[in-house]
C-alpha positions in Angstrom: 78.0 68.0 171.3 79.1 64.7 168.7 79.1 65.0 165.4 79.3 62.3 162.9 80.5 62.7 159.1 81.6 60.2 156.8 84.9 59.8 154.2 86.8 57.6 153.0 90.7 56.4 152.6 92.7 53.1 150.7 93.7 50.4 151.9 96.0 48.9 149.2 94.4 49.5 145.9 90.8 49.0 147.7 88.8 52.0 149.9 86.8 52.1 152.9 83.8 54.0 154.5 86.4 56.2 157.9 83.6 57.6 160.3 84.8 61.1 160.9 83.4 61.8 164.8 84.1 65.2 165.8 83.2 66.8 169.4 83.5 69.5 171.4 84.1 69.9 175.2 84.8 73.0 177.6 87.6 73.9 178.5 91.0 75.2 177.2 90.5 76.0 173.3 92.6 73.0 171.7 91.7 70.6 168.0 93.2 67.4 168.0 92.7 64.9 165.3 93.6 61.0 166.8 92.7 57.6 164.6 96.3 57.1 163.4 96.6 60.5 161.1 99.7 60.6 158.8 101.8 64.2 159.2 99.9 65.5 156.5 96.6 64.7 158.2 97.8 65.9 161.7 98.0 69.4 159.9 94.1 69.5 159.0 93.7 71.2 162.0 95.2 74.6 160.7 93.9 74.1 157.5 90.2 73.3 159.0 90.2 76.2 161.3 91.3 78.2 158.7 89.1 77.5 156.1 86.0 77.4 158.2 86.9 81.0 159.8 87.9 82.8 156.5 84.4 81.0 154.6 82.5 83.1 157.7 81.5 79.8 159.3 81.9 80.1 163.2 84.6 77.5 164.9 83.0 75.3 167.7 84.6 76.8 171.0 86.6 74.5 173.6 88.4 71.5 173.2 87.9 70.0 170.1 88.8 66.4 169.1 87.9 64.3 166.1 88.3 60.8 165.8 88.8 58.7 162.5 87.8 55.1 163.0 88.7 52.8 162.1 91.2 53.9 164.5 93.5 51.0 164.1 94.6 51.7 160.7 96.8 54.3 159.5 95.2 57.0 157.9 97.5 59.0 155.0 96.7 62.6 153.3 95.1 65.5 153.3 91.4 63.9 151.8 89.6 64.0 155.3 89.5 67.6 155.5 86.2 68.6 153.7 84.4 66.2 156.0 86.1 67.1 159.0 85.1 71.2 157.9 81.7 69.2 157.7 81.3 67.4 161.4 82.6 70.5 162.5 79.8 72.7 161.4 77.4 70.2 162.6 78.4 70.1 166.2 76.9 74.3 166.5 74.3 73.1 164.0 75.1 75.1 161.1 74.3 71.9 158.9 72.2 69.7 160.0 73.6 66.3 161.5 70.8 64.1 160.0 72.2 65.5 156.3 75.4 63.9 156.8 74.7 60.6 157.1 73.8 59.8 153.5 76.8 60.7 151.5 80.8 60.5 151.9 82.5 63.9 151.8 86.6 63.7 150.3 88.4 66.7 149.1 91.7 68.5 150.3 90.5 72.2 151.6 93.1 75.3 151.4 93.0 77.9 153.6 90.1 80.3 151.6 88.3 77.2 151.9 88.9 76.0 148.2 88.6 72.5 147.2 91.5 70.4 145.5 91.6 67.2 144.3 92.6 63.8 146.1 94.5 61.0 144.4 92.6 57.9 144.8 89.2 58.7 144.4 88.0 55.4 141.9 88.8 53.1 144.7 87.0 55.2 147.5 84.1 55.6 145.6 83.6 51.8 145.0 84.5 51.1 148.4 81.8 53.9 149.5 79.3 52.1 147.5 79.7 48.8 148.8 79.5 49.8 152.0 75.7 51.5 150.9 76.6 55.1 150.4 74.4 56.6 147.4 76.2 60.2 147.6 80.2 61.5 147.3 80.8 64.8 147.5 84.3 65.7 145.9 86.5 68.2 144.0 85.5 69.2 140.8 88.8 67.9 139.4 87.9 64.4 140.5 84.0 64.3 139.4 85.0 62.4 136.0 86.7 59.8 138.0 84.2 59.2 140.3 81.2 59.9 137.9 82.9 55.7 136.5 81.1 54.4 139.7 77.7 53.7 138.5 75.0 54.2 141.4 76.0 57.3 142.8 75.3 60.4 143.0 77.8 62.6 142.6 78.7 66.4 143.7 81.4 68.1 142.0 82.1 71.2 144.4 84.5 73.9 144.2 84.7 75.3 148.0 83.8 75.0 151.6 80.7 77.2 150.6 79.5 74.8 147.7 79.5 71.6 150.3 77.5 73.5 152.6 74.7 74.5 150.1 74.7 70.4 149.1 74.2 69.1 152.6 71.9 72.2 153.1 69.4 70.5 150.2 70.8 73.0 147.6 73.0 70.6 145.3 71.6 69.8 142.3 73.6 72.3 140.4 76.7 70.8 141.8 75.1 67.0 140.2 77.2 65.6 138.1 76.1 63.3 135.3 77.9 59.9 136.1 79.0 57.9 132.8 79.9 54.0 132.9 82.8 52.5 131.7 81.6 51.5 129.0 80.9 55.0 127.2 82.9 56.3 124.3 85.4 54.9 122.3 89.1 53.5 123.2 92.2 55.4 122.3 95.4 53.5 120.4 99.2 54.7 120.9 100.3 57.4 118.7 104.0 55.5 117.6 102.6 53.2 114.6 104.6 50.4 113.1 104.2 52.3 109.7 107.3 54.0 111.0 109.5 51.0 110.9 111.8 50.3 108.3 113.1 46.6 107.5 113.1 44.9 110.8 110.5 42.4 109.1 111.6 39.3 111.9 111.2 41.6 114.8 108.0 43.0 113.4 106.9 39.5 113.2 108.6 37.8 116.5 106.4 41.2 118.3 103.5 40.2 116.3 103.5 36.6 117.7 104.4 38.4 121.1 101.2 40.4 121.2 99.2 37.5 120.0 99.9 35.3 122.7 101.1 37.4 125.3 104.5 36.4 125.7 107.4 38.3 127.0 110.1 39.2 124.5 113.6 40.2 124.8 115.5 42.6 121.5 119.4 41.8 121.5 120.8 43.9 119.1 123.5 46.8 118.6 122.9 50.2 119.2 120.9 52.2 116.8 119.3 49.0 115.4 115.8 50.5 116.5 115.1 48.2 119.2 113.5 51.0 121.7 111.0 52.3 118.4 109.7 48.8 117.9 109.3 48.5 121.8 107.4 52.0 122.0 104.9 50.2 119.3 104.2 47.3 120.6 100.7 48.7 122.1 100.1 49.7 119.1 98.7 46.4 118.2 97.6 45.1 121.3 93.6 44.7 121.2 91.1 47.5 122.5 91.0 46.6 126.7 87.5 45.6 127.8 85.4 48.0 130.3 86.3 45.9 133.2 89.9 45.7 132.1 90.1 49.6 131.8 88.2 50.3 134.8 91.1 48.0 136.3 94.1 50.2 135.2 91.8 53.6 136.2 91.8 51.9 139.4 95.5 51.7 139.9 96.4 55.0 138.3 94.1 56.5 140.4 95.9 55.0 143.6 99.2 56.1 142.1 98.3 60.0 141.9 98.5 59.6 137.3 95.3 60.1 136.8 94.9 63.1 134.5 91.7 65.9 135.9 88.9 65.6 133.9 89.7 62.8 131.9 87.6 60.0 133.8 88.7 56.6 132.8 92.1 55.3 130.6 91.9 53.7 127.1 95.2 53.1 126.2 96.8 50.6 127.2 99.4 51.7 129.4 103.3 51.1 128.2 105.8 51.7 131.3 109.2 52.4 130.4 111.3 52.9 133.8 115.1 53.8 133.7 117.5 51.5 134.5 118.7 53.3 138.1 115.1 52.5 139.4 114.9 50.9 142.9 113.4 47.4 143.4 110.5 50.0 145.7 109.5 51.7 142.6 109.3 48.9 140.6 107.3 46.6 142.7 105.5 48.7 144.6 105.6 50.0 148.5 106.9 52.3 150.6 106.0 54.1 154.5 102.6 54.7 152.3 102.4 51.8 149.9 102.1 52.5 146.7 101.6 50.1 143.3 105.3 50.0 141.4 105.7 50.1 137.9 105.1 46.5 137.5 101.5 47.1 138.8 101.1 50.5 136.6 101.3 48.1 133.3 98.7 46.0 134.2 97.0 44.8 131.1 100.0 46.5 129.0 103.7 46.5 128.4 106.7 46.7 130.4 109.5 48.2 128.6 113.1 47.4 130.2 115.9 48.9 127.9 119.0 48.3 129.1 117.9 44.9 130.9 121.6 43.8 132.3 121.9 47.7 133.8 119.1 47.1 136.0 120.2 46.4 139.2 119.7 42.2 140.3 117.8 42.8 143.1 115.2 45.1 141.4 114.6 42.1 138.5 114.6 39.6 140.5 111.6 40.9 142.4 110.0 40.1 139.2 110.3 36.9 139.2 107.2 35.6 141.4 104.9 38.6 139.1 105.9 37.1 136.1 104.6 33.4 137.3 101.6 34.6 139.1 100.3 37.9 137.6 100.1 39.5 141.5 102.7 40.8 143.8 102.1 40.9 147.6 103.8 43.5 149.9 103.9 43.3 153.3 104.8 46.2 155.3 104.8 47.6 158.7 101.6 49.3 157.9 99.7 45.8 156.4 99.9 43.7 153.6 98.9 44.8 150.1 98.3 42.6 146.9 98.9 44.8 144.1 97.9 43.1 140.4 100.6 42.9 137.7 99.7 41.1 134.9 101.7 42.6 132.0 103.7 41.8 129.3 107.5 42.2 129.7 109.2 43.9 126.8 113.4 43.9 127.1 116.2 45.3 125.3 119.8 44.7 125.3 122.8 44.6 123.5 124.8 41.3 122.9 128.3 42.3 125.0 129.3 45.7 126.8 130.1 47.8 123.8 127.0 47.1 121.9 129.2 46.2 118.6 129.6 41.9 118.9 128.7 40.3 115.6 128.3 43.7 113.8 130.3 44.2 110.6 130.3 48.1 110.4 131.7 48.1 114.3 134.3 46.5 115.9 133.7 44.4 119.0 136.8 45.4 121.7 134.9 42.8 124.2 137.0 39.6 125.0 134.9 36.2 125.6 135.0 37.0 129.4 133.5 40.5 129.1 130.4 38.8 127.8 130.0 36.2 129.8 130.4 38.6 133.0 127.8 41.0 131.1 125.3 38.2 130.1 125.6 36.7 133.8 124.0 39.8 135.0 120.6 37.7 134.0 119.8 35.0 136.0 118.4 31.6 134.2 114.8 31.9 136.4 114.4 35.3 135.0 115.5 34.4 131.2 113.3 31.3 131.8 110.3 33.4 132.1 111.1 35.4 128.8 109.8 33.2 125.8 111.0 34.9 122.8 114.6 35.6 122.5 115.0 37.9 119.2 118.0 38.9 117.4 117.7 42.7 115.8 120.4 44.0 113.4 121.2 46.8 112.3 118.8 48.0 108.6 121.0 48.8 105.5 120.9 52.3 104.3 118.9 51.5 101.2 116.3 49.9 102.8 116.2 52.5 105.3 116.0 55.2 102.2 114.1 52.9 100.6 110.0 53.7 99.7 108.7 50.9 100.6 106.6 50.8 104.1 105.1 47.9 106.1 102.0 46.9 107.3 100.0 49.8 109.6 99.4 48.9 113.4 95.7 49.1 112.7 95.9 47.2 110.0 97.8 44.5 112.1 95.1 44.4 114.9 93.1 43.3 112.1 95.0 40.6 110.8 94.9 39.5 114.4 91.2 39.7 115.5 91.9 39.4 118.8 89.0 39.5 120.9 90.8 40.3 124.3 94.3 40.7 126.1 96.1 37.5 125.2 98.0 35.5 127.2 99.4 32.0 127.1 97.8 28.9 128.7 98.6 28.2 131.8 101.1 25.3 132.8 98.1 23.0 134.1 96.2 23.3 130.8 99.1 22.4 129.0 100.1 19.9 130.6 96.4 18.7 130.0 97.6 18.8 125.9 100.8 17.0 126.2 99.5 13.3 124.4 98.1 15.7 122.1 101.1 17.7 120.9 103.3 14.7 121.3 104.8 14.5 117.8 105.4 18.0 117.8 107.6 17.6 121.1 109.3 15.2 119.4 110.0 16.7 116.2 110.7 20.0 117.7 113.8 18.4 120.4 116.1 16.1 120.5 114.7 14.9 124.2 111.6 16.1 125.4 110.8 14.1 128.1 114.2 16.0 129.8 112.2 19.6 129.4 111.8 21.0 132.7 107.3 21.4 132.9 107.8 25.4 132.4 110.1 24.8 129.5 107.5 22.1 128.3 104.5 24.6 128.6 106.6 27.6 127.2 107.6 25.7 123.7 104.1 24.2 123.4 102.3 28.0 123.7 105.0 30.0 121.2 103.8 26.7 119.0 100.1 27.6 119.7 100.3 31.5 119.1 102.3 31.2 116.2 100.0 28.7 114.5 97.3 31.1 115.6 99.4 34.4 113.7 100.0 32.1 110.6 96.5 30.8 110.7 97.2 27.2 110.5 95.0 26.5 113.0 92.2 27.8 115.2 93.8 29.7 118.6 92.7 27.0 121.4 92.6 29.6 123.6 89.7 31.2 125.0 88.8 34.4 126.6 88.6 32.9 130.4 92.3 31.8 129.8 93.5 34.9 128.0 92.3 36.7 131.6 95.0 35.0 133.9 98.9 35.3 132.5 101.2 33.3 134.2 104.6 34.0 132.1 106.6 31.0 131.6 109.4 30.8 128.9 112.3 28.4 128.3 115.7 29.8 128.2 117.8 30.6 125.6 121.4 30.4 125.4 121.9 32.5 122.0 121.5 36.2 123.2 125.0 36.5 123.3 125.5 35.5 119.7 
């Protein structure tokens, strides 16, 4: 007899309806699973039989073979099991068939035929929906998450026993209540630029860096608090809209961070990778593609310390992100566009000891040394970082000093930012070039000689820093704050 269930898998950061069709033929007892199953999905079959025979459910007898279709694309994980334990039962009729065909069933079964949670589960619930599923049964772990998709009726189960009762007309004390994105308040990053001592141009250069989302680069010398002013920098970014948080959800539920129970993220996220990463992890992919770090900080920071360790080939992958605010990888197993629109945040210090231009420390690097060690960055990927700031060390009575700065809340509100910010794009300036004429002229010796992402770069660090002092109203609106090409001249002095 056939038997047809329904879950659902990712492709990329997006999901899909995967038609689970199970049968049943005589002959020599066998269970195969074909459709492209991963290692981890070939080994259903012992966890399935398992969990069906130890819940008291009977095993359908003779060959059996289940199908996942589409069967052309690779499917990855241990998700399919509760609705292959579903189709399964259906084919002896212990649920009926007709039950089935309303709702999507996802969840990892163990051998006593308890459920466990499933990264991924945002994106398969959307993609469930649009393909006109009203119902998702899934782990209880992953009901917050999938309670974000609005027009759904969700199941939180614990076991094999608690899908059963649902499809048997018995759920409503598995319902969970389902909660937009909009609900509840948004969170702000513990570190608070109350902390920080002196450091009044940095506090200001990241000011001007949150307020028109540019990238920024701290050269300074060990110690000078470079990584404490980076870890703050979200701090005084502006609350993410629903859509923009349902957007990082989305990709941390792909990625497996997700926390249980929490639903969707409020903070905007702050990614600080060490220096030996691979130029995989940070842009994304792998045999089952996965979004890098540069994806994980959509809508936040990127924090590189140590930005001439990193190896060339891992920041040079940036360099196409930065410009377009996407990365595409392309794989044996398909093509994936992953977003990455984020702000890069980079630390270094001016030559290889740390101490150049100090006056408590002396520099044992030679003219050559630093030239070798500031090489390590190519011009393309300087060219895309707009502010270039100089941190020094804070004297000791400053440091012991009482006085305290401004708050990060009570920068936010100087800002009254109404969204992510991010710098027009080279088009539109180009568009206010007769306009800000004069200022070209008074700000360079020859500005027609500006290359046009030098050009644009110089005209939006003019804009947002207007904007912070408030000599002018910000020109730029909320449609442009939503795409963030990064463009930036380069600057010659980080080796001063």
């Amino acid at each position: 007899m056939l038997a047809l269930a329904h879950s659902a898998a990712m492709l990329g950061i997006d999901g899909y309806v995967v038609r689970v069709e199970a049968d049943s033929a005589p002959g020599t007892p066998g269970f195969t699973i074909i459709g492209l199953p991963d290692r981890a999905l070939s080994e259903a079959c012992h966890r399935v039989r398992a969990a069906l025979i130890n819940c008291g459910y009977q095993f359908p007898a003779g060959r059996v073979l289940v199908n996942l279709a589409p069967a052309d694309i690779r499917k990855v994980g241990p998700g399919f099991d509760l609705a292959i334990a579903l189709a399964l039962l259906a084919i002896d009729e212990q649920v009926d068939t007709l039950a089935l065909q309303g709702l999507v069933a996802l969840g990892e079964l163990a051998l006593d035929g308890t459920s466990r949670a499933v990264r991924g589960i945002l994106p398969m619930a959307i993609g469930a929906r649009s393909a006109g599923f009203d119902a998702l049964l899934v782990p209880r772990e992953n009901a917050a998450e999938a309670a974000l998709v609005e027009g759904m009726r969700i199941y939180a189960i614990g076991s094999l026993h608690d899908a059963v009762a649902t499809v048997l007309g018995h759920g409503e004390k598995f319902r969970f209540a389902c909660r937009p994105p909009s609900a509840g308040h948004a969170a702000h990053a513990t570190a608070d630029f109350h902390d920080v001592r002196g450091q009044a141009a940095a506090k200001r250069a990241l000011e001007i860096a949150a307020a028109g989302g540019h990238n920024a680069l701290l050269v300074g010398p060990p110690g000078c608090g470079k990584t404490m002013l980076a870890r703050r920098l979200p701090s005084i970014l502006p609350e993410m809209s629903p859509a923009e948080a349902l957007e990082v959800t989305k990709l941390y539920s792909v990625a497996g961070l997700l926390e249980a129970e929490h639903g969707i993220v409020r903070t905007r996220p702050f990614r600080a990778p060490h220096h030996t990463i691979s130029q995989v992890a940070l842009c994304g992919g792998g045999s089952s593609p996965r979004p890098g770090e540069i994806s994980l900080a959509q809508n936040g920071v990127l924090f590189l310390d140590e930005l001439p360790e990193f190896s060339r080939s891992a920041l040079e992958v940036m360099r196409q992100p930065l410009e377009e605010g996407t990365i595409t990888i392309a794989r044996s197993a398909g093509t994936f566009t992953y977003p990455a629109r984020f702000t890069l945040l980079a630390s270094m210090n001016p030559c290889p000891c740390g101490f150049r231009g100090t006056r408590t420390s002396e520099c044992r690097c030679d003219d050559a040394a630093v030239a070798r060690y500031i090489a390590k960055l190519s011009g393309p990927l300087l060219d895309r970082i707009d502010l270039h700031v100089d941190v020094a060390r804070v004297a000791f009575d400053e440091m012991a000093g009482r006085a305290v700065g401004d708050s990060s809340a009570a920068i936010r509100v100087r800002f009254n930012t109404s969204g992510f910010a991010a710098p027009l794009t080279i088009p539109t300036v180009g568009s206010r070039v007769p306009t800000y004429a004069d200022t070209a002229r008074s700000t360079t010796r020859q500005p027609t000689s500006f290359a046009r992402r030098r050009r644009a770069g110089t005209f939006r660090r003019g804009l947002s820093i207007a904007s912070h002092e408030s000599r002018e109203p910000s020109p730029i609106s909320p449609a442009q704050r939503q795409s963030k090409p990064h463009t930036s001249p380069k600057r010659s002095a980080i080796a001063r």
